[in-house]
C-alpha positions in Angstrom: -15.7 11.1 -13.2 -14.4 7.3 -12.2 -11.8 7.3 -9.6 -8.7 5.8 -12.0 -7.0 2.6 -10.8 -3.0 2.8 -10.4 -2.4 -0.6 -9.9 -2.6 -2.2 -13.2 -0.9 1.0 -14.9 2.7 0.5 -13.0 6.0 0.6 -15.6 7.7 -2.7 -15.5 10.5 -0.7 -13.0 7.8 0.0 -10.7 6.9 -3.5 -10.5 10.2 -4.6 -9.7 10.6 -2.4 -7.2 7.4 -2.9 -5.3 8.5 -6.8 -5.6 11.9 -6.7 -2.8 9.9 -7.3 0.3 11.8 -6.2 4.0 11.7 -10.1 5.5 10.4 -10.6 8.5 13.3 -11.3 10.2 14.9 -7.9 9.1 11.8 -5.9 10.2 11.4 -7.4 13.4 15.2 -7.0 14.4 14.7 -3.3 13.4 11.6 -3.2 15.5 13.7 -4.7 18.5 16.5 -2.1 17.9 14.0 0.9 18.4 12.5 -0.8 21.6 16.3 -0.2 23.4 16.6 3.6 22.0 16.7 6.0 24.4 15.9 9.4 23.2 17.2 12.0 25.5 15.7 14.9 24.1 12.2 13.3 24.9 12.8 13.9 28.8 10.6 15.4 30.6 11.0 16.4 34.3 9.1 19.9 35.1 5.6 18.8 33.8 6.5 15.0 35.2 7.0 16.9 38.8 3.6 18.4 38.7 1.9 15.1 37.4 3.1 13.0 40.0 2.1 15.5 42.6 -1.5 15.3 41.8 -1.2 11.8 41.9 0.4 11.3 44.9 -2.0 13.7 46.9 -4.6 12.2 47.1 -3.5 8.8 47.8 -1.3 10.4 50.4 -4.5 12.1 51.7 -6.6 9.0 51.5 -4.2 6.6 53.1 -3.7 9.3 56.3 -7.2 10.2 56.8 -8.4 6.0 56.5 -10.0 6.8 53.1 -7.6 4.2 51.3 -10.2 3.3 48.6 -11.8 6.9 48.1 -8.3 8.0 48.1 -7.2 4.9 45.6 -9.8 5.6 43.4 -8.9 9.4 42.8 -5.0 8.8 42.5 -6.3 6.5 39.7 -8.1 9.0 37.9 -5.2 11.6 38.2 -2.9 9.2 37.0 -5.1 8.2 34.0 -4.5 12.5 33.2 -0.9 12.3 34.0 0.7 11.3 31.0 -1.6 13.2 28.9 0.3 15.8 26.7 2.9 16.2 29.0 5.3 17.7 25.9 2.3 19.9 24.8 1.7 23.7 25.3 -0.1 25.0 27.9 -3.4 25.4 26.2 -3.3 22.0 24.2 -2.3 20.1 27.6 -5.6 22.0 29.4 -8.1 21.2 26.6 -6.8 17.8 26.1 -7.2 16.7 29.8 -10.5 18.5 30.1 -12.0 16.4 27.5 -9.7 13.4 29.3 -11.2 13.9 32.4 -15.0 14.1 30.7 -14.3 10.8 29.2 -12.8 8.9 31.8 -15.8 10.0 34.4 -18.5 8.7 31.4 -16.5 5.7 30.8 -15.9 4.9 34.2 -19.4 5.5 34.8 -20.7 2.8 32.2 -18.1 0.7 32.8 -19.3 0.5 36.2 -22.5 -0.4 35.1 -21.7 -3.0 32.5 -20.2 -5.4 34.9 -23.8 -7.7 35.8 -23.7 -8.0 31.8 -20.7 -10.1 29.9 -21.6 -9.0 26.2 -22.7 -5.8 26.9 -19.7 -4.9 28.7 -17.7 -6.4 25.3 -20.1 -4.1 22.5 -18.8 -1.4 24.9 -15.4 -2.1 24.8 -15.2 -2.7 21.0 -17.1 0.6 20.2 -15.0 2.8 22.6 -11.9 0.9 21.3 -13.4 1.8 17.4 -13.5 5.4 18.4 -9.9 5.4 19.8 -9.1 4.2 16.8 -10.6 6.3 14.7 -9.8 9.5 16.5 -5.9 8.6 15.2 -6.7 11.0 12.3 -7.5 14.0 14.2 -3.8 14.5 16.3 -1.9 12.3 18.8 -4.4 14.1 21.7 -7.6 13.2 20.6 -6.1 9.6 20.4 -5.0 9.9 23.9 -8.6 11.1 25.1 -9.8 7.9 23.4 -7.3 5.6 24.4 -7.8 6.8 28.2 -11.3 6.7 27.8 -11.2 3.5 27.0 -8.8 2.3 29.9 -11.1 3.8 32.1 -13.7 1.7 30.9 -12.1 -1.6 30.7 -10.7 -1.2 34.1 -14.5 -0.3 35.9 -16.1 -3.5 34.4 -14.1 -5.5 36.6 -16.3 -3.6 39.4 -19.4 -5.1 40.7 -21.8 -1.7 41.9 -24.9 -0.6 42.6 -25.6 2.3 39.8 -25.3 5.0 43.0 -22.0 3.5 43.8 -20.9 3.6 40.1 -21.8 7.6 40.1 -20.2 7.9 43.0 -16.9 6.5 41.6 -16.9 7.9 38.3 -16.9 11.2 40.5 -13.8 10.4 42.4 -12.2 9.5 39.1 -13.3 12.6 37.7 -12.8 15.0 40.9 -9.5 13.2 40.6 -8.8 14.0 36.5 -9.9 17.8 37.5 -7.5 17.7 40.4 -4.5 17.3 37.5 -6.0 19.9 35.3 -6.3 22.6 38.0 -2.2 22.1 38.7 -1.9 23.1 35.2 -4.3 26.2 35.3 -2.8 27.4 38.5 -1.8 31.3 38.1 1.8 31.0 38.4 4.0 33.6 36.1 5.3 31.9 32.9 7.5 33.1 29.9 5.7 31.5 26.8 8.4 30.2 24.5 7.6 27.0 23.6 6.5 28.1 19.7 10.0 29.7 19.9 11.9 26.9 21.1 9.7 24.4 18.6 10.8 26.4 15.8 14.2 26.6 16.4 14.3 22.8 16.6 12.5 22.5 13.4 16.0 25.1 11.9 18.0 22.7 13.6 17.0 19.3 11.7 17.0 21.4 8.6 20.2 22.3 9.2 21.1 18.4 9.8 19.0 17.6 6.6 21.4 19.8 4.9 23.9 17.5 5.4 22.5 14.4 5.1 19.2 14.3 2.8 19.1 10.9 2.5 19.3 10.6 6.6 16.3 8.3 7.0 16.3 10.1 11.1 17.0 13.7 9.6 13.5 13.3 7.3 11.6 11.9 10.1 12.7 14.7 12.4 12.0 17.2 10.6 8.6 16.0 10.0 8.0 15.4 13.4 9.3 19.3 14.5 7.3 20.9 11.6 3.7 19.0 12.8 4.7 20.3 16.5 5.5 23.7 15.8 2.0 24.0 13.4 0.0 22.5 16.8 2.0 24.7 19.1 0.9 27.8 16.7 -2.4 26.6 16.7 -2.9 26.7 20.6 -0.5 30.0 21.0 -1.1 31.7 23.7 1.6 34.6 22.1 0.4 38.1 20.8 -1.2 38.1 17.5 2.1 40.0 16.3 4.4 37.2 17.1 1.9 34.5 16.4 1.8 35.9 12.8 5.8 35.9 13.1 6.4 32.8 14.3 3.5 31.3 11.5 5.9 33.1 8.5 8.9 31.4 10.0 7.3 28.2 10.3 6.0 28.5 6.3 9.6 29.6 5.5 10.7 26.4 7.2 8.4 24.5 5.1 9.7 26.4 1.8 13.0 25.7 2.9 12.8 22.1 2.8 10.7 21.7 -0.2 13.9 24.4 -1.6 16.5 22.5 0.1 15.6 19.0 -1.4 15.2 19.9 -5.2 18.6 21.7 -4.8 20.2 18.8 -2.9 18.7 16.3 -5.4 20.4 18.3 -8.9 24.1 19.0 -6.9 24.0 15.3 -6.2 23.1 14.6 -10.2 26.0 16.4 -11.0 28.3 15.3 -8.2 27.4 11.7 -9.2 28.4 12.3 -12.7 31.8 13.3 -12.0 32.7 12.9 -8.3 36.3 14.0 -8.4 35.4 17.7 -10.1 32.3 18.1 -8.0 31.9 16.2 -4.4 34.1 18.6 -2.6 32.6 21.5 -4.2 29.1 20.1 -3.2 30.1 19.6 0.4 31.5 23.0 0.9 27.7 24.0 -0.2 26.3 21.8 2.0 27.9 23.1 5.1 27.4 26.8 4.1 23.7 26.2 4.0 24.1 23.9 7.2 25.9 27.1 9.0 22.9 29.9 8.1 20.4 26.9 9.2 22.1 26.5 12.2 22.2 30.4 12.6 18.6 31.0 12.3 17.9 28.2 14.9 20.2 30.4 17.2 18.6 33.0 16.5 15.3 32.3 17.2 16.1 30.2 20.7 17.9 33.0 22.3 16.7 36.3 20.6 20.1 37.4 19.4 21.8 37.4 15.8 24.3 35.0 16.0 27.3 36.7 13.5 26.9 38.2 10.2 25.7 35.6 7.4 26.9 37.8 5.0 30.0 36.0 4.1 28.4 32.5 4.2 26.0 34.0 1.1 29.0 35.1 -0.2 30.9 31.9 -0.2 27.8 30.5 -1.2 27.5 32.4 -4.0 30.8 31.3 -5.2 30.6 27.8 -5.1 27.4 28.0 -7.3 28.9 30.2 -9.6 32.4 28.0 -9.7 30.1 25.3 -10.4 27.9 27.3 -13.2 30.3 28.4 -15.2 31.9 25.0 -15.8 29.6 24.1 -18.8 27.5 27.4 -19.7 25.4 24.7 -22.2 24.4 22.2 -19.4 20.9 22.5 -18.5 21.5 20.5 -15.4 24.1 23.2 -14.3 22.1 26.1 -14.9 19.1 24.6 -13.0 21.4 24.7 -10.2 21.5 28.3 -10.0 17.7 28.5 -10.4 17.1 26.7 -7.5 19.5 28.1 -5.6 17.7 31.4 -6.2 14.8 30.5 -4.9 16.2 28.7 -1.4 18.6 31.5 -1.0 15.4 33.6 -0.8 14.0 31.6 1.6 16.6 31.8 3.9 17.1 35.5 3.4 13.6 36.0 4.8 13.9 33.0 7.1 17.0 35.3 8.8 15.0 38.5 8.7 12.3 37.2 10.8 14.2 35.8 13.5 16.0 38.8 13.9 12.7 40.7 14.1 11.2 38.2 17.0 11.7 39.8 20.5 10.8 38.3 24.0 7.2 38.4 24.9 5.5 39.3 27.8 4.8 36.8 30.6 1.6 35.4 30.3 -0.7 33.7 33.0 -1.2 30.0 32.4 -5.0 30.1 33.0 -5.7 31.7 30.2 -7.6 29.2 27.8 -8.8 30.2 24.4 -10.5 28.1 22.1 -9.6 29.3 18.2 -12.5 29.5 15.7 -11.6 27.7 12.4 -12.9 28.6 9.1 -16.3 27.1 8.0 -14.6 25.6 5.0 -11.7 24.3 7.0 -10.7 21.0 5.9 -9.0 20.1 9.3 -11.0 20.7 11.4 -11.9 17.4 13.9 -15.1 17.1 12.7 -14.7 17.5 8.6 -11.7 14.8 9.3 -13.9 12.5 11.3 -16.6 12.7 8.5 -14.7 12.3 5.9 -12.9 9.3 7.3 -16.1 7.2 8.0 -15.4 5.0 5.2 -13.8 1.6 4.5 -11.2 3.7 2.0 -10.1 5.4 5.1 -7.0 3.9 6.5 -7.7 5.1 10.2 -11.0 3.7 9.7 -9.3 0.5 8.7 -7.1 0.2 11.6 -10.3 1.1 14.1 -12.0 -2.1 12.7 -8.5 -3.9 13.5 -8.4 -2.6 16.8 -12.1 -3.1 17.3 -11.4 -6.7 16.5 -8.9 -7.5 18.3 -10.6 -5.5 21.7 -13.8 -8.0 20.9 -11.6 -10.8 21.2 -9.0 -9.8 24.3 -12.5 -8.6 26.1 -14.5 -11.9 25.6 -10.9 -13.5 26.9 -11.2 -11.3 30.2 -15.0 -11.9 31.2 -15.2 -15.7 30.3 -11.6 -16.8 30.9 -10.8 -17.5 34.3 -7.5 -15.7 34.7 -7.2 -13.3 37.8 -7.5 -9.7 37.1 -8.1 -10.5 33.1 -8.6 -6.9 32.2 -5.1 -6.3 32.4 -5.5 -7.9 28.9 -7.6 -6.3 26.3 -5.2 -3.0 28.3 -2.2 -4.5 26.8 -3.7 -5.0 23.5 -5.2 -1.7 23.4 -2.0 0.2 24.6 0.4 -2.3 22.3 -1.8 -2.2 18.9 -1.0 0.7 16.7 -1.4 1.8 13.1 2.1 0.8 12.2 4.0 -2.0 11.5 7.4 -0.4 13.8 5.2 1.1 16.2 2.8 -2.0 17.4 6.2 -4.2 17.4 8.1 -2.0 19.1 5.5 -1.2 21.9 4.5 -5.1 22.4 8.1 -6.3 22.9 8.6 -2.9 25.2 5.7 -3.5 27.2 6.3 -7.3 28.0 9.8 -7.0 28.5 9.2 -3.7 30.5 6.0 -5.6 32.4 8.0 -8.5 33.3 11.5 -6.6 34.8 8.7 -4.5 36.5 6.9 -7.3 38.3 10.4 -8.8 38.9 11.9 -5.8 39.9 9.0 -5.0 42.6 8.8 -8.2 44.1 12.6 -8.2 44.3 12.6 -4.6 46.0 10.0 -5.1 48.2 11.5 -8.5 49.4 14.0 -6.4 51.7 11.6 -3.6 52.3 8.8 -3.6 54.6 5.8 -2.5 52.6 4.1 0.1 54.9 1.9 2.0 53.6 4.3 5.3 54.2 7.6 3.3 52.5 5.0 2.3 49.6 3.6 6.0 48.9 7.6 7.5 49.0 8.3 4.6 46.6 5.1 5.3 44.6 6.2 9.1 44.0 9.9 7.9 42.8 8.5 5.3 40.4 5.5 7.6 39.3 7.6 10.2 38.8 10.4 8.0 36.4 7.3 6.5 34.3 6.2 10.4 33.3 9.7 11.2 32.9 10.2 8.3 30.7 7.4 8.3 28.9 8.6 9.4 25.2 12.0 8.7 25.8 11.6 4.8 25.8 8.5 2.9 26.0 10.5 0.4 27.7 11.6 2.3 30.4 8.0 3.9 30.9 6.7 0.2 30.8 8.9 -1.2 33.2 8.2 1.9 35.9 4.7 2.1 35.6 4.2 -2.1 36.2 5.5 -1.6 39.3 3.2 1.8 40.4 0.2 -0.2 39.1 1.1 -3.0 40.9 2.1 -0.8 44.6 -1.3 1.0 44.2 -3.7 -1.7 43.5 -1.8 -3.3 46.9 -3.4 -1.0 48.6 -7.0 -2.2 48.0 -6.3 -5.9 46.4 -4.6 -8.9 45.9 -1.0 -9.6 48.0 1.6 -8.3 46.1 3.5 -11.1 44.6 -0.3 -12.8 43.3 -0.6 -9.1 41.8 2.8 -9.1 40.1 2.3 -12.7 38.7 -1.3 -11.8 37.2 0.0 -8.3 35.6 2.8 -10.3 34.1 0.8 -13.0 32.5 -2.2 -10.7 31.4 0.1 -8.3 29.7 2.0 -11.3 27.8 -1.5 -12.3 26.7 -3.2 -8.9 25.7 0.7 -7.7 24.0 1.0 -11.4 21.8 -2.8 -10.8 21.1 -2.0 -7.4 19.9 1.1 -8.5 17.6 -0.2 -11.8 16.3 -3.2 -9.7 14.6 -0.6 -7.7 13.5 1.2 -10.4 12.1 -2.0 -11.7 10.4 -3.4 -8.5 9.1 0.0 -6.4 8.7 -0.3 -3.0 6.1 2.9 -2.3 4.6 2.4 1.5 3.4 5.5 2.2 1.8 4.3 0.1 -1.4 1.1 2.4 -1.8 2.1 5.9 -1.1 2.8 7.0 -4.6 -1.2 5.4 -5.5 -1.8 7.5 -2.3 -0.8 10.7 -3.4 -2.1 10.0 -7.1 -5.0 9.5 -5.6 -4.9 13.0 -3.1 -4.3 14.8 -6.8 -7.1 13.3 -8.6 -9.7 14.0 -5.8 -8.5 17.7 -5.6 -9.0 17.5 -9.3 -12.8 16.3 -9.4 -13.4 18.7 -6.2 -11.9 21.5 -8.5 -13.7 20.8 -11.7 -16.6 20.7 -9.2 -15.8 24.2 -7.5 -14.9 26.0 -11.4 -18.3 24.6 -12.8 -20.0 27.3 -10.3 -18.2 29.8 -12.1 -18.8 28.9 -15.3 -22.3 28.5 -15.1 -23.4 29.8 -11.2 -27.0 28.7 -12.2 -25.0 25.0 -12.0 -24.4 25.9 -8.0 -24.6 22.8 -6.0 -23.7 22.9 -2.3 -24.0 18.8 -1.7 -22.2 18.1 -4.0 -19.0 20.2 -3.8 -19.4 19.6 0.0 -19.0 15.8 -1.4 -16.0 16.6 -3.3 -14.4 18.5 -0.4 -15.1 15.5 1.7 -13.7 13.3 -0.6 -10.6 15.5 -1.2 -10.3 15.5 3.1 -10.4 11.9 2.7 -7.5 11.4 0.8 -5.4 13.5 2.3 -5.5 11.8 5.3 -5.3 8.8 4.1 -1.8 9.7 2.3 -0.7 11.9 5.5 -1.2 8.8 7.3 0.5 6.6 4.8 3.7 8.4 4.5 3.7 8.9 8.6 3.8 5.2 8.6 5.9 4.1 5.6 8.4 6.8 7.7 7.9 4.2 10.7 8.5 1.1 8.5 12.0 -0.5 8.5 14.5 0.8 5.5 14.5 -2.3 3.5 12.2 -1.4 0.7 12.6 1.4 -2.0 10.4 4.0 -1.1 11.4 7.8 -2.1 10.8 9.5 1.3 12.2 13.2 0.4 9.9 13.0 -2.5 7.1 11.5 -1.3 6.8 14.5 1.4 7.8 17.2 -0.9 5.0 16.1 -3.3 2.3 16.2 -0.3 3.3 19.6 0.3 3.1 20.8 -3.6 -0.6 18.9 -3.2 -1.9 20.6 0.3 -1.2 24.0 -1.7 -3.3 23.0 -4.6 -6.2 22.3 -1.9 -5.7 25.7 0.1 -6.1 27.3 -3.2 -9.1 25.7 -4.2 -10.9 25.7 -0.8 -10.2 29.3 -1.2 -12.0 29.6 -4.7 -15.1 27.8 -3.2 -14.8 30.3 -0.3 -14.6 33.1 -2.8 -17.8 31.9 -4.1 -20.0 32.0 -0.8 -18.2 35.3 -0.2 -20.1 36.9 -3.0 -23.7 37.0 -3.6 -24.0 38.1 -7.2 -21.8 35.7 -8.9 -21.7 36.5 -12.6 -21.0 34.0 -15.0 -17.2 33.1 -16.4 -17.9 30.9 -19.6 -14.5 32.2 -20.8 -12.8 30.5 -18.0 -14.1 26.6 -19.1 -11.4 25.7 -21.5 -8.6 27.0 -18.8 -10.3 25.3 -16.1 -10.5 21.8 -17.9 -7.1 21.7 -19.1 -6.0 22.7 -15.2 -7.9 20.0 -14.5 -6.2 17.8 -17.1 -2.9 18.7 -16.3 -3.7 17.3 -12.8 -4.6 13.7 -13.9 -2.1 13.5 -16.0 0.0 14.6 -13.1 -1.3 12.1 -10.8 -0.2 9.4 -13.6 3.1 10.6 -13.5 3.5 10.6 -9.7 2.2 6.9 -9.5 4.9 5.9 -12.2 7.4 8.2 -10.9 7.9 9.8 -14.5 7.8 13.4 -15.6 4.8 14.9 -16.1 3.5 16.7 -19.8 4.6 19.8 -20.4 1.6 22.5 -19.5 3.1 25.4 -21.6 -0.5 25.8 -23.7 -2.2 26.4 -20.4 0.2 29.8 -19.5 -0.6 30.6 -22.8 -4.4 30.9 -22.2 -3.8 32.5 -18.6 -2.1 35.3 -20.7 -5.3 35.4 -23.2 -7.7 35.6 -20.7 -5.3 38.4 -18.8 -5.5 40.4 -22.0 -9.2 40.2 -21.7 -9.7 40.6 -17.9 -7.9 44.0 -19.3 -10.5 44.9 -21.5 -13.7 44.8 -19.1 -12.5 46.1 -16.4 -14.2 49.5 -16.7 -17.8 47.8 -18.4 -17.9 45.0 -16.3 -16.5 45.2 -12.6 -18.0 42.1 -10.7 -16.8 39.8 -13.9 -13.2 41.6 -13.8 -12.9 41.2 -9.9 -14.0 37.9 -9.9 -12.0 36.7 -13.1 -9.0 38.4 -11.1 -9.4 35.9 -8.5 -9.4 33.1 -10.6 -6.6 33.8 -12.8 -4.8 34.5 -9.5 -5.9 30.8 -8.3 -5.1 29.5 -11.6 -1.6 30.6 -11.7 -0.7 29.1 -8.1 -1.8 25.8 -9.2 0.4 25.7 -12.2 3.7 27.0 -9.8 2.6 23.9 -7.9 2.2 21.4 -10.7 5.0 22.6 -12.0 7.3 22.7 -8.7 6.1 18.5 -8.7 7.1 18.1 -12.0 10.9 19.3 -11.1 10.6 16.9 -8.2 9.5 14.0 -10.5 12.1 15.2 -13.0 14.9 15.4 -10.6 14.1 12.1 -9.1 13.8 10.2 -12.6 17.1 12.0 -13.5 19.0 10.9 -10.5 17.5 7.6 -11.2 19.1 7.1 -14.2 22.2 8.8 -13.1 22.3 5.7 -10.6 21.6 3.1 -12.9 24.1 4.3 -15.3 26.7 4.6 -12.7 25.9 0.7 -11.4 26.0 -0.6 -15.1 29.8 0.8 -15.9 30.6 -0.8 -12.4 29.3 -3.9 -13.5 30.8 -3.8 -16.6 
């Protein structure tokens, strides 16, 4: 089946919408904005502590014993591990600097050898750069493994050696990344509670969602908490008992919010419609469901039940019920209560698994355990690499954009004759990111940072005589602030860690004021390179998420179709080609995860429907789960007997969903699908009849009628989003026209 085309099908709204463009101007002043905030929560001293120890050790060692290059060398490869995942769990952080530390001693290692050879030395840099790049749709690690990897790299083509010498010092770098990861595997007693502590922040910015669900920072939070607390689960080092826990509490936290926001999004329908009679009434609500979220957060942080809810559900239940009862013949009002239902039951089991989590057992912080995934997982790192190896791919996209611009700061750095050159294409690498916010933000925070560094340094050091014992105290204070400040403002970070490049390479280089000059310049360089191929080639995502997600549903649709054809007709079985579909549906859901994480990131001047945007993602992951578990269902079973009865159900499911995908695109409601609950209770009727003359058809015709039901709850879950959405819409539009006139 063709792949349908969006574009041209846009209503005239749509079009109008898509048209108001955030200015330049405006972005860029948002952009500056997010450089100067400081997010406090994002400190991190304990794990900062241990980092700068490793790093200091050796240089301390080095510099005492007269081994002030050996000893320069391996600071440099512990400080490349440093920053990696220092807000990570235990067994995250340990795999993610092990495959660090491999990288950085192989980089370091060609790098080394690359320097006799200009071009060479650039291929290198661009590929490395293209795999950093690509490595984006894996997780924020495996970036960091690349982008390290890279550093290293850059930095050892600089070095003219011998192919012994370049061993030898990709050994030092690497005895020197191992030296950081054995101060995080040291057996010291530790209470595991990061899961615990990631979940109750993910209650807590549900809680501020409550009150504020059009909170551009509430949404983003909460996706940023939910996507921690699924990687912390992933690496738990927890009992399989609370593990399981804390994974129910984390899916009721996803429930919750898809819950939360069709509720939110019909009490403000009605409150628009008549603000006097209902806005007070719908902000009591609010902060009832505000106080149990806040609860359960509580709850969950510090192990004990904090009050009895019961009277919050009760005033909860009268507010909806005052509200109800206004208009008995108002659909609107009565959907009110449905919903409500159905969060309400969240919560209630939200509440009862928090009070069942109890402290765990101390666990050693050596233990390392890699999980198995499924063999039809469609997350795993190398399914998401696959499937991304393709000019459709966004990430793939943005590696040929970083690629580019690596070719071009690289070729600047060994044929320009500017000192120390490979500070730029360092800049570039380290400044350049997916998003518009994010690549602005970083290049104005790393050349304002770099230059109040350089300044700073050469101020400081002006009335301080730089012995070697003043520079390494000074070098564990300034290490130490960089890994501090890392997430908490780029700027900060930036400004720190200029000056503990700078006070390390003293040891071995240039005088300090020629170094400070040359960082300064290089950066400026490597960070305008970075933006102006930004501002050249900028992607602004919020204008094609909903073709995005359209898109995600119509692949899941063709990989279904694909998947139900086996049961029709198992003689039909073809392994490449479902494989293909599956690839394909992969694909595009990383291509739309990505999209909506940077439309998120992209400045608030353009009309893009963030709530429902993410809500609909969720509705479409559930409609993959379910059919990556029909195709699992299918290798699970070695007689497969044929279900021809199960075509016409199975091509209108798969009709519903394209004309579902329409509907998300243009932002309407979707068909109604009442003819295809009608043949699931048919085919029920006869599943009924067989079961004592035909087992293996009954069981298997079990399974797909069970499938088939959860992908109409999702479709029609989206359709109450779309329905909602196109309501409130109107409501809005109404409401502006009676102003007007």
């Amino acid at each position: 089946m063709a792949q349908t085309t969006y574009r041209d099908e846009a209503t005239p709204n749509r079009r109008a919408a898509g048209s108001k463009r955030a200015t330049w101007l405006e972005a860029i002043q948002h952009a500056l904005r997010m450089t100067f905030h400081f997010d406090r929560s994002q400190l991190i001293i304990v794990r900062s502590l241990v980092s700068t120890f490793g790093f200091i050790l050796p240089l301390a060692i080095g510099v005492a014993s007269g081994h002030v290059i050996e000893g320069v060398i391996i600071a440099g490869g512990a400080s490349s591990l440093g920053g990696v995942s220092l807000n990570a769990t235990h067994r995250a952080r340990v795999r993610t600097m092990i495959m660090a530390s491999l990288g950085i001693a192989v980089s370091a290692c060609v790098g080394a050898l690359m320097n006799p050879y200009p071009w060479p030395s650039i291929i290198a840099i661009g590929l490395w750069s293209f795999i950093a790049g690509l490595l984006v749709v894996i997780s924020q690690r495996a970036m960091i493994i690349g982008l390290q990897s890279t550093l290293a790299l850059i930095i050892l083509t600089h070095f003219n050696l011998s192919p012994t010498q370049a061993l030898l010092e990709a050994l030092l770098m690497f005895s020197g990344a191992l030296f950081q990861v054995l101060l995080s595997v040291i057996p010291l007693w530790q209470t595991v509670g990061s899961e615990r502590n990631m979940l109750a922040n993910a209650y807590q910015a549900l809680a501020d969602y409550a009150m504020d669900a059009d909170n551009i920072s509430y949404i983003r939070q909460i996706k940023v908490e939910l996507k921690r607390t699924e990687d912390a689960l992933e690496n738990s080092q927890s009992s399989r008992n609370k593990t399981r826990k804390s994974a129910q509490l984390l899916q009721q936290a996803i429930d919750i919010r898809l819950a939360l926001t069709l509720f939110l999004d019909i009490l403000n329908v009605i409150a628009n419609q008549d603000r006097e009679r209902y806005a007070q009434r719908v902000e009591h609500i609010q902060q009832q469901i505000e106080h149990i979220l806040r609860a359960i957060a509580q709850n969950i942080k510090t192990y004990q039940k904090a009050g009895d809810l019961s009277a919050s559900y009760q005033n909860l239940d009268r507010l909806i019920q005052e509200v109800v009862k206004e208009d008995k013949s108002n659909y609107k009002l009565q959907a009110i209560e449905r919903y409500y239902k159905t969060l309400r039951s969240h919560l209630r089991s939200a509440e009862k698994l928090a009070s069942s989590l109890r402290p765990g057992r101390p666990s050693l912080s050596w233990r390392i355990f890699v999980p198995r995934r499924p063999r039809l997982d469609m997350r795993s790192p190398l399914a998401t690499l696959k499937a991304n190896l393709s000019l459709e791919s966004t990430a793939f996209r943005h590696a040929i954009r970083l690629t580019v611009v690596m070719v071009i700061a690289a070729s600047i750095y060994r044929f320009a004759p500017i000192g120390r050159g490979y500070w730029i294409p360092i800049s570039a690498l380290f400044v350049l990111r997916p998003d518009f916010t994010s690549t602005i933000t970083r290049g104005f925070a790393r050349m304002i940072g770099t230059t109040c560094g350089a300044l700073a340094i050469a101020l400081l050091l002006h009335f301080v005589a730089p012995s070697h014992f003043i520079l390494i105290i000074l070098e564990a204070v300034l290490t130490f602030c960089a890994y501090a400040l890392l997430f908490a403002n780029y700027s900060l970070f930036s400004f720190f860690i200029t000056m503990v490049i700078i006070i390390l390479l003293s040891f071995v280089d240039l005088p300090l004021p020629q170094l400070e000059f040359l960082r300064t310049i290089d950066t400026i360089i490597g960070g305008s390179l970075a933006l102006s191929i930004y501002l050249l080639w900028p992607t602004w995502e919020h204008q094609r998420v909903g073709e995005n997600i359209a898109r995600r549903l119509e692949a899941l649709q063709r990989y279904y179709l694909e998947v139900m054809d086996t049961y029709i007709a198992p003689e039909r079985y073809d392994a490449g080609r479902i494989e293909q579909r599956r690839h394909a549906a992969h694909l595009e859901r990383t291509n739309v995860d990505a999209s909506v994480e940077r439309a998120l990131s992209e400045p608030e001047l353009h009309p893009f429907d963030k709530n429902m945007a993410q809500c609909l993602l969720t509705e479409s992951d559930h409609i993959a789960e379910t059919v990556l578990s029909l195709e699992a269902y299918l290798l699970s079973i070695s007689d497969r007997p044929p279900l021809p009865m199960v075509e016409q159900l199975s091509r209108n499911i798969a009709r519903a969903m394209r004309l579902f995908a329409r509907a998300i695109y243009t932002e309407q409601p979707a068909p109604s699908i009442q003819d295809i609950q009608q043949q699931i209770q048919e085919l029920e009727e006869m599943r009924k009849e067989i079961r004592q003359t035909d087992p293996a058809t009954f069981t298997t015709l079990s399974f797909v009628l069970h499938a088939s039901r959860r992908i109409i709850t999702n479709l029609q879950t989206m359709n109450q989003i779309l329905t909602t959405r196109h309501e409130s819409r109107k409501e809005r539009s109404a409401a502006v026209s009676s102003t007007k006139t």
